[in-house]
OpenMM code with the backbone's topology and positions (N, CA, C; nanometers):
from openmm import Vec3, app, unit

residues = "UNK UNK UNK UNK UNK UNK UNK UNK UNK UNK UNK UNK UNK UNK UNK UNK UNK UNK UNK UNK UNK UNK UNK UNK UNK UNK UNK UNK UNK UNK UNK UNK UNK UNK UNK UNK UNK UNK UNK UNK UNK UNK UNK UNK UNK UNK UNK UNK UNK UNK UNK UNK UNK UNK UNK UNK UNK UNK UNK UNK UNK UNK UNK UNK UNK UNK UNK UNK UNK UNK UNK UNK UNK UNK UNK UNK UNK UNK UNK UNK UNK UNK UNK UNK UNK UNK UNK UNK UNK UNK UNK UNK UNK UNK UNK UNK UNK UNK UNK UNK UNK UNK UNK UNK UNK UNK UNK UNK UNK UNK UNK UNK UNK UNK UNK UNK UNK UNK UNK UNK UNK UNK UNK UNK UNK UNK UNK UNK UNK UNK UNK UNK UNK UNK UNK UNK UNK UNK UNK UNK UNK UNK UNK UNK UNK UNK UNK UNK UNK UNK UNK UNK UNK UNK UNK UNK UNK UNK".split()
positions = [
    Vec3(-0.3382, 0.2979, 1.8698),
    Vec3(-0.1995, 0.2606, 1.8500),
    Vec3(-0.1735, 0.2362, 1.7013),
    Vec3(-0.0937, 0.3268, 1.6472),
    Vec3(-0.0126, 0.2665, 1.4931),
    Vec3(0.0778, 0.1940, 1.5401),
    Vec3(0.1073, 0.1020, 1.5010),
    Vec3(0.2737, 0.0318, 1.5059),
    Vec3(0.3475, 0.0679, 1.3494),
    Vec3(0.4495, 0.0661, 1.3561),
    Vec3(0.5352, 0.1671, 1.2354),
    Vec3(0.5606, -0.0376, 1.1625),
    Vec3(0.5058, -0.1464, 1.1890),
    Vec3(0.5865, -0.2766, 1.1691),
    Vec3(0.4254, -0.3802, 1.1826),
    Vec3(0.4118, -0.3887, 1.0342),
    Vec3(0.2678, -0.4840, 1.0791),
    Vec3(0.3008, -0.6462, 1.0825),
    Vec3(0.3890, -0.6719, 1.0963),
    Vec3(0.3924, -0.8285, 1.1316),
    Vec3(0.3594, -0.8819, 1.1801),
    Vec3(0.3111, -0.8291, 1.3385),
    Vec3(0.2642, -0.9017, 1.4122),
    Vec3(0.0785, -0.9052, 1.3688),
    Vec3(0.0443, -0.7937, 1.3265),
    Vec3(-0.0670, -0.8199, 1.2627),
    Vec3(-0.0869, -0.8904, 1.1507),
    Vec3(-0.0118, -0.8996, 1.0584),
    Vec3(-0.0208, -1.0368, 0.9775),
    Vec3(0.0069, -1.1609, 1.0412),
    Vec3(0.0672, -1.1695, 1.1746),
    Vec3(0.0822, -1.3363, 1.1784),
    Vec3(-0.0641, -1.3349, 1.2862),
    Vec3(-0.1042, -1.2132, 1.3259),
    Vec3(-0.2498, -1.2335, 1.3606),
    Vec3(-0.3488, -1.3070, 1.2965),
    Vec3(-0.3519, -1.2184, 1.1783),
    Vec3(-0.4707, -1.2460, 1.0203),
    Vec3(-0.4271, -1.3750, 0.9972),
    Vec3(-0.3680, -1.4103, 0.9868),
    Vec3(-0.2832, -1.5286, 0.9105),
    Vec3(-0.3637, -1.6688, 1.0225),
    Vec3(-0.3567, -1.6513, 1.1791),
    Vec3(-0.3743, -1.7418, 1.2835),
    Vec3(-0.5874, -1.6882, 1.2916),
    Vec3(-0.5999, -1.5912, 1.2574),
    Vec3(-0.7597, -1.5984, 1.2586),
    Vec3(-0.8068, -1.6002, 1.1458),
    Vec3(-0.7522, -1.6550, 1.0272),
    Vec3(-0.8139, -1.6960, 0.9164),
    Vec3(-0.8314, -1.8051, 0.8990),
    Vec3(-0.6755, -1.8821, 0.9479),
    Vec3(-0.6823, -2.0089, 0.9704),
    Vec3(-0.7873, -2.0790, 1.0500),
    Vec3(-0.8141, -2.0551, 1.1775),
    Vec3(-0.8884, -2.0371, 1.2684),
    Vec3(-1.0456, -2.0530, 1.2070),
    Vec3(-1.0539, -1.9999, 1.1544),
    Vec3(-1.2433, -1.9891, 1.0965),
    Vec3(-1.2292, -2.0954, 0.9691),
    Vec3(-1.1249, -2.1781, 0.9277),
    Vec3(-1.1332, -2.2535, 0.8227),
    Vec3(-1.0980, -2.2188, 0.6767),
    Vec3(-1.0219, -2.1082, 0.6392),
    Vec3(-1.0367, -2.0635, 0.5357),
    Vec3(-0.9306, -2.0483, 0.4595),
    Vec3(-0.8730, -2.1184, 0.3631),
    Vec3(-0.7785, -2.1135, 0.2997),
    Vec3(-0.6862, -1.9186, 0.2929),
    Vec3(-0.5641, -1.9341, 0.2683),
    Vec3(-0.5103, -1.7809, 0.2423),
    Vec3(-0.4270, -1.8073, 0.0774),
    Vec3(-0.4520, -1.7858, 0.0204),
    Vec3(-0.3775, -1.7689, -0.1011),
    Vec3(-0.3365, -1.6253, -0.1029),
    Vec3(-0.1526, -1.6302, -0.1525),
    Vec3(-0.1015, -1.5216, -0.1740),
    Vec3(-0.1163, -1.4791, -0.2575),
    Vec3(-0.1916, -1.3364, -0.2883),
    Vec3(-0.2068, -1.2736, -0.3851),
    Vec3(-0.2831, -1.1435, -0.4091),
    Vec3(-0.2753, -1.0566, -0.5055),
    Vec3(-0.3277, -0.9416, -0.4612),
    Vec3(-0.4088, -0.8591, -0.5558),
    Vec3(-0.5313, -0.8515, -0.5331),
    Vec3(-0.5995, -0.7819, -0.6468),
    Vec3(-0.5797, -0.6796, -0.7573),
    Vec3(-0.5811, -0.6549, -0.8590),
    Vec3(-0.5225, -0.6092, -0.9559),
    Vec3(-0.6418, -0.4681, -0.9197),
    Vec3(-0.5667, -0.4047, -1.0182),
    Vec3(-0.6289, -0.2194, -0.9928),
    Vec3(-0.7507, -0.2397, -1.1267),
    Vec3(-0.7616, -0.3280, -1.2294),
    Vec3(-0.8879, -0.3617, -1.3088),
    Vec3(-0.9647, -0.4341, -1.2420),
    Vec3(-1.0060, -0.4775, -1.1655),
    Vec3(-1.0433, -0.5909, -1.1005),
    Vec3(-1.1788, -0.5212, -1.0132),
    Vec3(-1.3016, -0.5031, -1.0774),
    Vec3(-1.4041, -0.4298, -0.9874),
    Vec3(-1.3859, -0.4799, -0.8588),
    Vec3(-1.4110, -0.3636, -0.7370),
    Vec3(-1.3773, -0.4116, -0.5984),
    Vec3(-1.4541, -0.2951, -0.5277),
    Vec3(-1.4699, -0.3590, -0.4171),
    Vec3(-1.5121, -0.2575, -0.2780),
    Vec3(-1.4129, -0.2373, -0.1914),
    Vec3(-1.3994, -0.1594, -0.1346),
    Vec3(-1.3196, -0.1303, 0.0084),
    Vec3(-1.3367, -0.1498, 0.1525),
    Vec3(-1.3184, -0.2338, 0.2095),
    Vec3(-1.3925, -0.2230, 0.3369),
    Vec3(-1.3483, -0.0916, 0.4207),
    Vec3(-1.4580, -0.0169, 0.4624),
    Vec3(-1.4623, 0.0958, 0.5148),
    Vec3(-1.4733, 0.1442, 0.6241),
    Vec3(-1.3721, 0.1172, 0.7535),
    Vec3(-1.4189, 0.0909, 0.8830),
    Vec3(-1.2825, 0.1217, 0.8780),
    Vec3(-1.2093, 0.2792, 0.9070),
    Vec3(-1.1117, 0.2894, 0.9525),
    Vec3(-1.1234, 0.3067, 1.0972),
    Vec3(-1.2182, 0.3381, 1.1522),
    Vec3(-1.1948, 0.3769, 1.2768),
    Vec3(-1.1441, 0.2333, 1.3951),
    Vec3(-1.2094, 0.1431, 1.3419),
    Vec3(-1.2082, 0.0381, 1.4311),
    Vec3(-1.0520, -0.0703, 1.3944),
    Vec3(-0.9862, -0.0917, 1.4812),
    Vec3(-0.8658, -0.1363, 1.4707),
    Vec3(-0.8392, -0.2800, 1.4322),
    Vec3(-0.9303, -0.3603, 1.4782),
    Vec3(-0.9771, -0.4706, 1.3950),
    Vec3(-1.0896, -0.4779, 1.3149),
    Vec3(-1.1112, -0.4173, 1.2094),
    Vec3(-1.1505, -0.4007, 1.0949),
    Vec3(-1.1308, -0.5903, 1.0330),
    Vec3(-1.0498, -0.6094, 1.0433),
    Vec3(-0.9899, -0.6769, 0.9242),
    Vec3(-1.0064, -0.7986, 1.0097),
    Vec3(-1.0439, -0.8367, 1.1252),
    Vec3(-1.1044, -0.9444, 1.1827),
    Vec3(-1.2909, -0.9971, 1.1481),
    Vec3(-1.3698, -0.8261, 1.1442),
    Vec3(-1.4878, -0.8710, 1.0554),
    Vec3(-1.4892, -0.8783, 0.9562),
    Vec3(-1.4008, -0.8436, 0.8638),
    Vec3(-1.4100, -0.8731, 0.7234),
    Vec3(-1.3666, -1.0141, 0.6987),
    Vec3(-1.2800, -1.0813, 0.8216),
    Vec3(-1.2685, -1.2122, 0.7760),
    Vec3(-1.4181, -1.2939, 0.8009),
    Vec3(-1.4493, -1.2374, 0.9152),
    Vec3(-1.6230, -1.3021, 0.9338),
    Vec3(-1.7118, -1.2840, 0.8123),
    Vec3(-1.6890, -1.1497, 0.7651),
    Vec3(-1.8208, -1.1428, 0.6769),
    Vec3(-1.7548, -1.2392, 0.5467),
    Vec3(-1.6345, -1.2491, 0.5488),
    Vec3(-1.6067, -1.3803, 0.4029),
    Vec3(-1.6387, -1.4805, 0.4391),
    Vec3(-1.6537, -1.5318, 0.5532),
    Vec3(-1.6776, -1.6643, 0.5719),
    Vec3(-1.8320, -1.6810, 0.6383),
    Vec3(-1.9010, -1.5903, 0.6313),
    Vec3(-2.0390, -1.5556, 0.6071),
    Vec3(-2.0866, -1.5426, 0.4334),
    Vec3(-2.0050, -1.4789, 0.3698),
    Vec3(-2.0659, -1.5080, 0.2357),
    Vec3(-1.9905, -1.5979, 0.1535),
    Vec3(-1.9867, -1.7088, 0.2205),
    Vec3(-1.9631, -1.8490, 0.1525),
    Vec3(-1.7959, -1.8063, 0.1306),
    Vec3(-1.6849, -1.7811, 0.1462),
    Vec3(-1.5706, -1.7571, 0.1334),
    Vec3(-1.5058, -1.9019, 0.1107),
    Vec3(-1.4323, -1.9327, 0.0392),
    Vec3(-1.3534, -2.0790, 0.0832),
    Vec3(-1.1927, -2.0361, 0.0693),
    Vec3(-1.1714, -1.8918, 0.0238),
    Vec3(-1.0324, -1.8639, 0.0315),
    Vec3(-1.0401, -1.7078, 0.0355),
    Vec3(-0.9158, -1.6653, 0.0958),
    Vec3(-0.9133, -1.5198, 0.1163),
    Vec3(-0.7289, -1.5149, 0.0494),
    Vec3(-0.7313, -1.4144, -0.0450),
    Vec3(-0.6008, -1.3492, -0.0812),
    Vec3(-0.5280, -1.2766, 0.0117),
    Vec3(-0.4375, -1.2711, -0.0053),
    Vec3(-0.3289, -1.2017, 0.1187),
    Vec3(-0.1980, -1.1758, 0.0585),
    Vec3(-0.1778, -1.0450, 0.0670),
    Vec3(-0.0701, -0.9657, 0.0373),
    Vec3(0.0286, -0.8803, 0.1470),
    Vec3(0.1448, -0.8376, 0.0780),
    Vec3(0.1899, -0.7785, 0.1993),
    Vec3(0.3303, -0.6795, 0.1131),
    Vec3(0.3476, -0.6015, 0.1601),
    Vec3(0.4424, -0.4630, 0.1038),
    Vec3(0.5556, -0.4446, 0.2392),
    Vec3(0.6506, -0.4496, 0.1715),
    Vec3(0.7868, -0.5203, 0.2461),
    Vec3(0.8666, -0.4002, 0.1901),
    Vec3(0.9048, -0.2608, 0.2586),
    Vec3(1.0080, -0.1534, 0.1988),
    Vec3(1.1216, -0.2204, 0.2203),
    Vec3(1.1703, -0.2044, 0.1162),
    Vec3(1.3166, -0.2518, 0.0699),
    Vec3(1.3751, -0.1381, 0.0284),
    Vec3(1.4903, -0.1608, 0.0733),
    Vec3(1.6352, -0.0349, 0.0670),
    Vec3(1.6666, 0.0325, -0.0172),
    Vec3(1.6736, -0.0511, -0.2066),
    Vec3(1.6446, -0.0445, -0.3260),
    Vec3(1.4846, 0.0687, -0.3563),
    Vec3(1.4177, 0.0334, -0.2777),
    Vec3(1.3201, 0.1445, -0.3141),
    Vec3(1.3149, 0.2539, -0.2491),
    Vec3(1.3837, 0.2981, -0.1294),
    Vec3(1.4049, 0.3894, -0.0562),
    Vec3(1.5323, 0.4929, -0.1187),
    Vec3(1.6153, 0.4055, -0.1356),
    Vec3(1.6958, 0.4386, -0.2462),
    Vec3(1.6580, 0.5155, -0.3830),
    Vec3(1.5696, 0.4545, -0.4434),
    Vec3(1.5512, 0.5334, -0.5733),
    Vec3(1.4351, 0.6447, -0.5540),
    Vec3(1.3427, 0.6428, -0.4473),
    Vec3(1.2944, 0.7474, -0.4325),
    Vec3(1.3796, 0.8813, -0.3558),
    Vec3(1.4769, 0.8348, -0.2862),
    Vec3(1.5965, 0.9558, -0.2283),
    Vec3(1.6094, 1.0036, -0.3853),
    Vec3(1.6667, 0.9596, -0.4385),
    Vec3(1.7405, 0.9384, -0.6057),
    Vec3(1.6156, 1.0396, -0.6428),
    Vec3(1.5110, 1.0098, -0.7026),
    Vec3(1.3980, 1.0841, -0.7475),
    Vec3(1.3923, 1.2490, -0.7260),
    Vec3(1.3671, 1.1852, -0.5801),
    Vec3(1.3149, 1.3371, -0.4362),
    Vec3(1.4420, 1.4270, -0.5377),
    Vec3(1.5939, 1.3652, -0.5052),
    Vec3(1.6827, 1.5088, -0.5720),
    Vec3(1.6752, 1.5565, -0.6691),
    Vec3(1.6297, 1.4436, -0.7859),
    Vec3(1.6673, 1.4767, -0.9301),
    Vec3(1.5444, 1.5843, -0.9281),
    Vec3(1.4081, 1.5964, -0.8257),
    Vec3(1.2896, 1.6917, -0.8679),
    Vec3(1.3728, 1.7845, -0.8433),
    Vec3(1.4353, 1.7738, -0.6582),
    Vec3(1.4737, 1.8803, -0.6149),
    Vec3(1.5445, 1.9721, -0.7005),
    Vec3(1.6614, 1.9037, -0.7786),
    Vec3(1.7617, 2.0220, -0.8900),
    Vec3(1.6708, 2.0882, -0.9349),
    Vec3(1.5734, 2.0931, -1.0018),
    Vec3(1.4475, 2.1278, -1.1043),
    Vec3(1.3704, 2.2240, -0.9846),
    Vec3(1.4368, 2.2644, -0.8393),
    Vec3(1.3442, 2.3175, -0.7814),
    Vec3(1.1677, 2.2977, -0.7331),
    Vec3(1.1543, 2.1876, -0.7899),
    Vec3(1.0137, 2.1438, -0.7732),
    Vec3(1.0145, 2.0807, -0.6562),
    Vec3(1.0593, 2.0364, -0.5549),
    Vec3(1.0344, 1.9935, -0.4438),
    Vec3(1.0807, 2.0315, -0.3453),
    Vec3(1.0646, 2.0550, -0.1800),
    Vec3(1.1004, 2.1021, -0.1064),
    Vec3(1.2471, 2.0206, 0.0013),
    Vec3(1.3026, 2.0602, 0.1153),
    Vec3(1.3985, 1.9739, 0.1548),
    Vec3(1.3568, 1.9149, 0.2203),
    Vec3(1.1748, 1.9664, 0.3028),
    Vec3(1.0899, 1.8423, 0.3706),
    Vec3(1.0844, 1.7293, 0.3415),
    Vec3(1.0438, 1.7113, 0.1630),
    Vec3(1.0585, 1.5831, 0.1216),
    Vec3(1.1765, 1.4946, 0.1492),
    Vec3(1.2569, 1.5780, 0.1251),
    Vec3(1.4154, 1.5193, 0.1092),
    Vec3(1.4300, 1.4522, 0.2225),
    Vec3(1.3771, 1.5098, 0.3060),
    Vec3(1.4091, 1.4662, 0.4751),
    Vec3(1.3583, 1.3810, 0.5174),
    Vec3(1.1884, 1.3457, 0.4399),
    Vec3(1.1061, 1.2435, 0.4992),
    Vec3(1.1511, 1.1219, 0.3941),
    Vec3(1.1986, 1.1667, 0.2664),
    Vec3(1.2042, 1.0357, 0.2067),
    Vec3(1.4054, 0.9387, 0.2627),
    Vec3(1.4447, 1.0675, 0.3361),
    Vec3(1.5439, 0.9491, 0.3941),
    Vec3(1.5152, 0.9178, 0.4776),
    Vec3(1.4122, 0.9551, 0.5775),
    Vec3(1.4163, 0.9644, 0.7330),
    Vec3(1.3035, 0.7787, 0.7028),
    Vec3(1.2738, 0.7484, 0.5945),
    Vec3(1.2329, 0.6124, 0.5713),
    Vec3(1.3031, 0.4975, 0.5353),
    Vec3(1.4402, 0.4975, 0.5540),
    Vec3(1.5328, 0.4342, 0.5462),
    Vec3(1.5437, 0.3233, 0.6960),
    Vec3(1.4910, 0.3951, 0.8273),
    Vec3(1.4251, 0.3349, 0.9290),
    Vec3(1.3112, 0.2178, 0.8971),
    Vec3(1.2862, 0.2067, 0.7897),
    Vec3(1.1539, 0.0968, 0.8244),
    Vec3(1.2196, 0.0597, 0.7149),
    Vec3(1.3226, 0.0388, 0.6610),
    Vec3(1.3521, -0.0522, 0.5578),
    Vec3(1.3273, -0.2348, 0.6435),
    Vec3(1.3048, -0.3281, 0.5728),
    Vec3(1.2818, -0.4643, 0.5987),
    Vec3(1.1254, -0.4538, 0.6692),
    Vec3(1.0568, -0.3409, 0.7100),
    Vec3(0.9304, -0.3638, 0.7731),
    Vec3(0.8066, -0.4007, 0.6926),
    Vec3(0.7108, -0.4433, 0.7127),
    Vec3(0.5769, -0.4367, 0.6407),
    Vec3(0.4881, -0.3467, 0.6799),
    Vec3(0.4941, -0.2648, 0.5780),
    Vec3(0.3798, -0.1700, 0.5760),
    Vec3(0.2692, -0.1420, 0.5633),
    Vec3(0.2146, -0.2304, 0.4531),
    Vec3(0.0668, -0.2422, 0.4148),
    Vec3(0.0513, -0.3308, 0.3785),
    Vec3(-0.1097, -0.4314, 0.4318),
    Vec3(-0.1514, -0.5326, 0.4198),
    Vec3(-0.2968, -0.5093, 0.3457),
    Vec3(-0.3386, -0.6513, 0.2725),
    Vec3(-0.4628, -0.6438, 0.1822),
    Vec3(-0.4561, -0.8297, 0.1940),
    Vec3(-0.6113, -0.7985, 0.2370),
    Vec3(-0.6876, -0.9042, 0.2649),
    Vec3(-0.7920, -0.8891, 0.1268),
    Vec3(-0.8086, -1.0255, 0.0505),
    Vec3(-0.9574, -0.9986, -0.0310),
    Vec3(-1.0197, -1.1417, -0.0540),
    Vec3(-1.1803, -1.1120, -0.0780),
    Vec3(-1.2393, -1.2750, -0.1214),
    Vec3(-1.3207, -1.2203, -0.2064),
    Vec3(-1.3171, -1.2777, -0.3145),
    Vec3(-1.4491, -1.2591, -0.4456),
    Vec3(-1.5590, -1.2970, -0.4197),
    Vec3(-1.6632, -1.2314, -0.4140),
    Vec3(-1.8237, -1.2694, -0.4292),
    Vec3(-1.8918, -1.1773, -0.5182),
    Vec3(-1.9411, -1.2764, -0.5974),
    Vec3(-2.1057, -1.2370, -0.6976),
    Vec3(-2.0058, -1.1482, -0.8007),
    Vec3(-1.8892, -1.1835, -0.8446),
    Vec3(-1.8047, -1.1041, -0.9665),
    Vec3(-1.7017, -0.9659, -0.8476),
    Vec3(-1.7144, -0.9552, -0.7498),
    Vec3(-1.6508, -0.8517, -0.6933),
    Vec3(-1.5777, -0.8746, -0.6296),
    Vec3(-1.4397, -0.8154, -0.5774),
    Vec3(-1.3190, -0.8251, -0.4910),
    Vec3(-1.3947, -0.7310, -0.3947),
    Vec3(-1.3674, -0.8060, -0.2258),
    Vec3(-1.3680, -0.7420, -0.1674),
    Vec3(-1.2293, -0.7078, -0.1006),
    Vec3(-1.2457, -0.5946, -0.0347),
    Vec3(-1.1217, -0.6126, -0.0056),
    Vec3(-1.0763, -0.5121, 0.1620),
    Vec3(-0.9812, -0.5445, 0.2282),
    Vec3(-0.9759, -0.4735, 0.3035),
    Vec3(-0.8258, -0.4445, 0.3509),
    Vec3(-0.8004, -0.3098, 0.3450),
    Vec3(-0.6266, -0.2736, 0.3643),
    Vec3(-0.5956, -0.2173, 0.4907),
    Vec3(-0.4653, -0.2926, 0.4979),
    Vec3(-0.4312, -0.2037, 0.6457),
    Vec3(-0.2539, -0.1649, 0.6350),
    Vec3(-0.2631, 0.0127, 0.6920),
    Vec3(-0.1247, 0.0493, 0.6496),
    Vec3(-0.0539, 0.1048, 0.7418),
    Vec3(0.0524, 0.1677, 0.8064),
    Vec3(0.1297, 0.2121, 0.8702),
    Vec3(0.1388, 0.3300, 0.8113),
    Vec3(0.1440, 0.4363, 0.9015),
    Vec3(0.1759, 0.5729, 0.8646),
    Vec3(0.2780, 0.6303, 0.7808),
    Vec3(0.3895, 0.5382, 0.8195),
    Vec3(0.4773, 0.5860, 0.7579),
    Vec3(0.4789, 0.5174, 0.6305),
    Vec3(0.3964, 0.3860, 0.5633),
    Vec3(0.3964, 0.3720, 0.4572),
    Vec3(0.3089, 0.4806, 0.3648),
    Vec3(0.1905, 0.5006, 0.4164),
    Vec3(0.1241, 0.6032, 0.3690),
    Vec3(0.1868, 0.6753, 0.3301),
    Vec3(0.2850, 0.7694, 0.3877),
    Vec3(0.3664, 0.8914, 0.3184),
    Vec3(0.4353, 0.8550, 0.2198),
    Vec3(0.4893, 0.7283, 0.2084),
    Vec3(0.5819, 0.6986, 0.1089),
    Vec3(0.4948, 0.6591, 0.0073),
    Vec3(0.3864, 0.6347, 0.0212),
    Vec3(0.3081, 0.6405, -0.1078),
    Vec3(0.2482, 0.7603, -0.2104),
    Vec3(0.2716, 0.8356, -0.0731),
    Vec3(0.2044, 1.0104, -0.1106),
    Vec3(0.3254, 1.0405, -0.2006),
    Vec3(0.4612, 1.0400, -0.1368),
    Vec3(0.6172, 1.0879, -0.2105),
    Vec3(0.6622, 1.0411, -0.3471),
    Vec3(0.5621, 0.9160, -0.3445),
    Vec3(0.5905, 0.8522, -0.4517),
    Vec3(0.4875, 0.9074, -0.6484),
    Vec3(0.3249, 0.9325, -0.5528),
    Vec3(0.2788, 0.9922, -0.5928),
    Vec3(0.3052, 1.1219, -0.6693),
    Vec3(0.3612, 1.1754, -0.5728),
    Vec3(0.4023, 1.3395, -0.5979),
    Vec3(0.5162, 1.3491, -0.7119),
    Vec3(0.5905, 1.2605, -0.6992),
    Vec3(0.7176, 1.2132, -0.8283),
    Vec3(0.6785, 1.2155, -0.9179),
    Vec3(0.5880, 1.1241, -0.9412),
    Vec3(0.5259, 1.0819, -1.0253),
    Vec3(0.4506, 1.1751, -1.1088),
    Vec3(0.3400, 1.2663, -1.0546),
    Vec3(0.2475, 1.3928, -1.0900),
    Vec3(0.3886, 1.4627, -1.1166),
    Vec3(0.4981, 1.5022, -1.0313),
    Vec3(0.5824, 1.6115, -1.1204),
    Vec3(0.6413, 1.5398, -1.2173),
    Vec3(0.6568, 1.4040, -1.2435),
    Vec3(0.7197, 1.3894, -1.3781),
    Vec3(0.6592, 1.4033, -1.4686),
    Vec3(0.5371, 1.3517, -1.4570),
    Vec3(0.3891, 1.3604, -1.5834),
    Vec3(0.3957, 1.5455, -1.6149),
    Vec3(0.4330, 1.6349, -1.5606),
    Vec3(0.4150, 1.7700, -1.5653),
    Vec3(0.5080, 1.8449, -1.6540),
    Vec3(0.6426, 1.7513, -1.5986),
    Vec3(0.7644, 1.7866, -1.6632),
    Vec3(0.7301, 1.7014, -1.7540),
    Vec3(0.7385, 1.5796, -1.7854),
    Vec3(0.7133, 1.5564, -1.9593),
    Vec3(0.5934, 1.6055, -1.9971),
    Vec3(0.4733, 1.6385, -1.9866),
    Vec3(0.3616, 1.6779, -2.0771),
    Vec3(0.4499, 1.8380, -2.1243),
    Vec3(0.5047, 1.8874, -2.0012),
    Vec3(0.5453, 2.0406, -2.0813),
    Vec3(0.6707, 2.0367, -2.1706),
    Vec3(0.7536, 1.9269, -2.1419),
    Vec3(0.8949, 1.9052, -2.2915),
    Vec3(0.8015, 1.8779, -2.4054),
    Vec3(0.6843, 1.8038, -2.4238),
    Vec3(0.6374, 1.7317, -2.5211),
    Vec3(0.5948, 1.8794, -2.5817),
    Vec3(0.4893, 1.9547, -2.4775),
    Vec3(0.4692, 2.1062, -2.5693),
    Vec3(0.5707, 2.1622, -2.6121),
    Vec3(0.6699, 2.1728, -2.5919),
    Vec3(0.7850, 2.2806, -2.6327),
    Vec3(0.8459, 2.2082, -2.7888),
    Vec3(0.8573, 2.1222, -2.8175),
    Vec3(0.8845, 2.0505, -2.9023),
    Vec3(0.7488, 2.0776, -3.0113),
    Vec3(0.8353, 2.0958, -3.1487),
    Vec3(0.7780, 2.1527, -3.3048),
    Vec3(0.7634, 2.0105, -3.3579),
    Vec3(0.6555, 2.0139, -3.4428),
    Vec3(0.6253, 1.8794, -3.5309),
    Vec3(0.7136, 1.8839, -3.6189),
] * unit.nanometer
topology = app.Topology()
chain = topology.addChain("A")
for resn in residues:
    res = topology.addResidue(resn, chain)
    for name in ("N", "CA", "C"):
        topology.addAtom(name, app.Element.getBySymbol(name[0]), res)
């Protein structure tokens, strides 16, 4: 089962963290920040042993984050998706999936659990499908803008 709405799995995490004793501080590991991944997609509570194994390796707090699509960002990636589209660089698939996400506006999409040990973030994420894509769309913007400016920057004389 995906659910397109992880709330109820955060007020899960939230009631079995509590549960084993362990503080939750809001907050979310930075992309410098050496880290592991916990790697257990297959299993759906994943993120129930990773609270065990923190509070197996001495854990006294676990970070907790959470990604909340808002309308404003659905918005400016529609906005994006066209401005590629004029430029022909993107297809009307996109166009279609990045409104057809206007549906999960107010939902939570992706969650990140982490506890530091021995200098390392561990960490473990959990996402909704449909956030996934909007990360891919966002991606893809992104790589065609880096493409379109690296090639204005060539065309341009010292």
């Amino acid at each position: 089962m995906h659910p397109d709405n992880l709330a109820s799995t955060k007020d899960d995490m939230v009631a079995f963290i509590a549960g084993h004793g362990i503080r939750r501080v809001p907050g979310r590991a930075g992309d410098r920040v050496p880290s592991i991944l916990w790697d257990d997609d297959e299993n759906p509570d994943r993120w129930k042993d990773f609270v065990e194994t923190a509070k197996a390796a001495g854990a006294t707090f676990i970070t907790m984050s959470e990604e909340v699509l808002e309308k404003e960002d659905v918005e400016m990636l529609i906005e994006e998706v066209q401005d590629q589209d004029l430029d022909m660089v993107t297809s009307t698939n996109e166009l279609d999936e990045a409104q057809s996400l206007v549906q999960h506006v107010g939902k939570i999409g992706h969650l990140q659990l982490g506890f530091p040990h021995q200098g390392i973030m561990f960490l473990c994420e959990t996402s909704t499908d449909w956030y996934d894509r909007y990360q891919q769309l966002l991606d893809t913007i992104d790589d065609l803008g880096d493409i379109v400016f690296e090639d204005g920057d060539e065309d341009e004389e010292p």
